[in-house]
C-alpha positions as CSV (number, residue, x, y, z in Angstrom):
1,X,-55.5,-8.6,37.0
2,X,-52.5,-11.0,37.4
3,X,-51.2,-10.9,40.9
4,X,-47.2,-11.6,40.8
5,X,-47.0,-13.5,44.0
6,X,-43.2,-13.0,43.8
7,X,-43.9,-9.1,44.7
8,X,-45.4,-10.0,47.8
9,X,-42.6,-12.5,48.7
10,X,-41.8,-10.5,51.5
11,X,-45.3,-9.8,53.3
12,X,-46.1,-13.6,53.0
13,X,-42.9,-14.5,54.4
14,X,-43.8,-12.6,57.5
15,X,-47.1,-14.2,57.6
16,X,-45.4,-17.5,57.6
17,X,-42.6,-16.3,60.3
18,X,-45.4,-14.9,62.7
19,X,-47.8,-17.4,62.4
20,X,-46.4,-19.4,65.6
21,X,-46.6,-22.5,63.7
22,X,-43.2,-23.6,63.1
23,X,-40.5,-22.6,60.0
24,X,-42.5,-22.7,56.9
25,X,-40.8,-21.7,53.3
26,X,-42.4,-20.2,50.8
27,X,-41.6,-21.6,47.0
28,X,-43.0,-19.7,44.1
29,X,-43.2,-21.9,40.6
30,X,-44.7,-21.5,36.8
31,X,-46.9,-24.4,37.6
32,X,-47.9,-26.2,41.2
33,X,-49.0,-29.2,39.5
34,X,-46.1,-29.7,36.8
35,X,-43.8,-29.2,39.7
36,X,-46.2,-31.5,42.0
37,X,-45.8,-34.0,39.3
38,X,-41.5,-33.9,39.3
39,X,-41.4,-34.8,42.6
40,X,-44.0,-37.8,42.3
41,X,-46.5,-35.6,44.3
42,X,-50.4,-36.9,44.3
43,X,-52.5,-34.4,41.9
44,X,-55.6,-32.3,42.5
45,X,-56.2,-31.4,39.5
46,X,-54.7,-28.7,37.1
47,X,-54.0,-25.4,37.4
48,X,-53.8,-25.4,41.3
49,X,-52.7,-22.0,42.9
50,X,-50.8,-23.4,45.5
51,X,-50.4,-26.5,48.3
52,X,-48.4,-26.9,51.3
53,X,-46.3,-30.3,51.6
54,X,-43.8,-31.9,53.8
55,X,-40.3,-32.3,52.0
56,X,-38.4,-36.0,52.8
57,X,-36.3,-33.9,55.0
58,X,-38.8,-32.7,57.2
59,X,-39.0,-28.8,55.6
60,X,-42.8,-28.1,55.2
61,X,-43.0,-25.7,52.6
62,X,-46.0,-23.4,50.7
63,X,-45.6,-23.9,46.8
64,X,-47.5,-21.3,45.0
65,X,-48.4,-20.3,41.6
66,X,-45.9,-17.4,40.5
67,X,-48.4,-16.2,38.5
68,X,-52.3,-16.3,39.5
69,X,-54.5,-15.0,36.9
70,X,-58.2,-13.9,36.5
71,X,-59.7,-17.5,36.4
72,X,-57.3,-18.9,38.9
73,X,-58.5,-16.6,41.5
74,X,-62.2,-16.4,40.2
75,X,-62.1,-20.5,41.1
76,X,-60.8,-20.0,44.4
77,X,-63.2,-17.3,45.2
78,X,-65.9,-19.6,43.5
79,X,-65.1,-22.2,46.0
80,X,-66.1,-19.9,48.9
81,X,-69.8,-19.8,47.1
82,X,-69.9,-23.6,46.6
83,X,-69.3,-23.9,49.7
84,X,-71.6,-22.0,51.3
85,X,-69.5,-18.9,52.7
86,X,-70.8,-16.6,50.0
87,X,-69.1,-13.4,48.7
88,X,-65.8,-12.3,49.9
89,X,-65.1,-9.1,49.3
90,X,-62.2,-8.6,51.2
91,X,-60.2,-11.3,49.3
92,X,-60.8,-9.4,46.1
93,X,-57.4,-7.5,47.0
94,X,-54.3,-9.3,46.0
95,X,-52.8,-9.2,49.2
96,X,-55.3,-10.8,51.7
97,X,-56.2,-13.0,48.7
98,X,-52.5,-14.0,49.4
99,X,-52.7,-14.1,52.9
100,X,-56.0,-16.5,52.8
101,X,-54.6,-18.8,49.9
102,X,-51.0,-19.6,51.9
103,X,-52.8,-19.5,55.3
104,X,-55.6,-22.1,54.0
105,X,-52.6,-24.3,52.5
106,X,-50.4,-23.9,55.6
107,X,-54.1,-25.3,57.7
108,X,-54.7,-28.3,56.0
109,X,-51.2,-29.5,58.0
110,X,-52.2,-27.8,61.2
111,X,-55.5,-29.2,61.5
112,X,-54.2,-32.8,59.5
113,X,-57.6,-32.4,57.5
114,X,-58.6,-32.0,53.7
115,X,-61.5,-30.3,55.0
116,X,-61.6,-26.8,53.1
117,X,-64.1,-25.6,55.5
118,X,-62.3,-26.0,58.7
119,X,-58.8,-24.6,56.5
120,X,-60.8,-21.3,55.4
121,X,-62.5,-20.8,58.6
122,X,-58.6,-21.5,60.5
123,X,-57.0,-19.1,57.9
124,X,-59.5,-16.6,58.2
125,X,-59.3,-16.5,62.1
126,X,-55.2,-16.3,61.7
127,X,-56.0,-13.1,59.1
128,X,-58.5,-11.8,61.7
129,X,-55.4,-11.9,64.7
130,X,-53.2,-10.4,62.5
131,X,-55.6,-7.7,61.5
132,X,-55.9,-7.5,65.4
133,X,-52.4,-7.2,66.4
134,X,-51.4,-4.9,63.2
């Protein structure tokens, strides 16, 4: 199932308002990487679901894939396995697969890491107080 991040513009906004961690914007676009690569961006590779950056103005924004298919989400559930955190179930849903995907992003400027260990295990604890305080 394709998730249409743009129907869950709103919900992720809030996640983004309430995090605590400053104004964050949310961009949707066709392609991460193609837009990645208009603005002279370094690459990870293709087909990337999403990354957060830190615009020449100072606006950190959360660029994500408008459109995240089957595979897309399949390799960033993968990732959890590769890396040792096993299944998770919960992110099978579209909407904390969201949540995880723009939280993880939003980490690796929080923490100033590429780490994707330390970014799951901060998003998941920011899901986990949300969860808490719903």
């Amino acid at each position: 199932m394709t998730i249409d991040v743009e129907r869950h513009r709103d919900h992720l906004e809030k996640v983004l308002a309430n995090l605590g961690e400053g104004e964050w914007i949310l961009w949707t676009k066709d392609s991460v990487e193609g837009w990645a690569e208009s603005v002279n961006l370094p690459q990870r590779g293709a087909f990337i679901p999403a990354m957060a950056v830190r615009a020449s103005d100072g606006r950190r924004i959360v660029v994500i894939r408008r459109l995240l298919t089957d595979d897309i989400r399949d390799g960033v559930l993968g990732g959890f396995l590769i890396r040792g955190r096993g299944d998770q179930k919960e992110l099978e849903e579209p909407v904390p697969f969201l949540e995880h995907l723009v939280l993880h992003e939003v980490a690796h400027h929080v923490l100033d890491t590429k780490d994707d260990d330390a970014c799951d295990a901060w998003a998941f604890e920011k899901m986990a107080a949300r969860r808490g305080n719903a």
